[in-house]
C-alpha positions as CSV (number, residue, x, y, z in Angstrom):
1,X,108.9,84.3,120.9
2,X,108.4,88.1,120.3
3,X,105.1,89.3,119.7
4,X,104.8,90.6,116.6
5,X,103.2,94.4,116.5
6,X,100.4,94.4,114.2
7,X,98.4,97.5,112.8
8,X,94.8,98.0,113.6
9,X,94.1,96.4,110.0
10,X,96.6,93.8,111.1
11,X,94.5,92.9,114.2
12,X,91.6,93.3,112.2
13,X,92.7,90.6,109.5
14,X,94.3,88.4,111.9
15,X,90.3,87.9,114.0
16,X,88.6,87.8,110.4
17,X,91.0,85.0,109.6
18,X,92.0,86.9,106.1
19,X,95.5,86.7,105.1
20,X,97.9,89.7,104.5
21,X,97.7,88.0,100.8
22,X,94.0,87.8,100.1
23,X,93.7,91.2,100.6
24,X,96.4,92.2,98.5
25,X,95.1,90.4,95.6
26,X,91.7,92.2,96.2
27,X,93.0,95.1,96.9
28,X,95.6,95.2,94.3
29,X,97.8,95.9,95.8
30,X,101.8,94.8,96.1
31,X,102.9,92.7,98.9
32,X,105.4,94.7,101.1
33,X,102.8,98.2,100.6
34,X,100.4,95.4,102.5
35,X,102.9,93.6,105.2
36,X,103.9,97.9,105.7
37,X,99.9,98.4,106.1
38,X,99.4,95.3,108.9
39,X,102.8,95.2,110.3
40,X,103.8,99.5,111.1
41,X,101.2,101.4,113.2
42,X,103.0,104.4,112.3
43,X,102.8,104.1,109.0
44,X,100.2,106.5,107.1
45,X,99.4,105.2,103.7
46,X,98.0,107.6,100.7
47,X,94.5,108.1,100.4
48,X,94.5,106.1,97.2
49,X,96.0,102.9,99.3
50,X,93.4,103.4,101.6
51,X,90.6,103.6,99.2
52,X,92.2,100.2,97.6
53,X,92.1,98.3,101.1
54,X,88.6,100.0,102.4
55,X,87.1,98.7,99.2
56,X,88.6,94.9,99.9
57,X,87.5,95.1,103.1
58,X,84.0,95.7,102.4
59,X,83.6,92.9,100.9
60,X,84.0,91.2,104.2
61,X,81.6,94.1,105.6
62,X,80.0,96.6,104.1
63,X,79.6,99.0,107.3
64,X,83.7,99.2,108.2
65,X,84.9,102.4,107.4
66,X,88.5,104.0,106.9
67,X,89.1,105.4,110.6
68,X,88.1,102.8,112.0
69,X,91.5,101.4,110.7
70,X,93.9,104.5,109.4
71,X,94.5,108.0,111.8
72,X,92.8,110.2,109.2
């Protein structure tokens, strides 16, 4: 079975035990901008993405911050 590459936020959600959905119904945000998000480590998304998904994951814990997922 291949191993599936995963983002940092992918890795992230995948130890949290917090699905690719849950945080795109917090976040609001649409589901392929999220499986893009946890599935492409290349893949840069705009600042107001970012804001949406830091402010989600927050919720989970309040001292995570933008770089320690994103290149920014």
């Amino acid at each position: 079975m291949a191993v599936k590459k995963r983002s940092k936020l992918g890795r992230f959600l995948d130890r949290q035990g917090y699905s690719q959905t849950e945080l795109g119904e917090v976040a609001k945000l649409n589901k392929n901008t999220v499986s893009k998000i946890c599935n492409d480590p290349t893949y840069t998304p705009s600042v107001v993405t970012i804001k949406k998904v830091m402010k989600a994951l927050k919720k989970l814990d309040p001292k995570l911050k933008s770089e320690d997922f994103f290149d920014i």
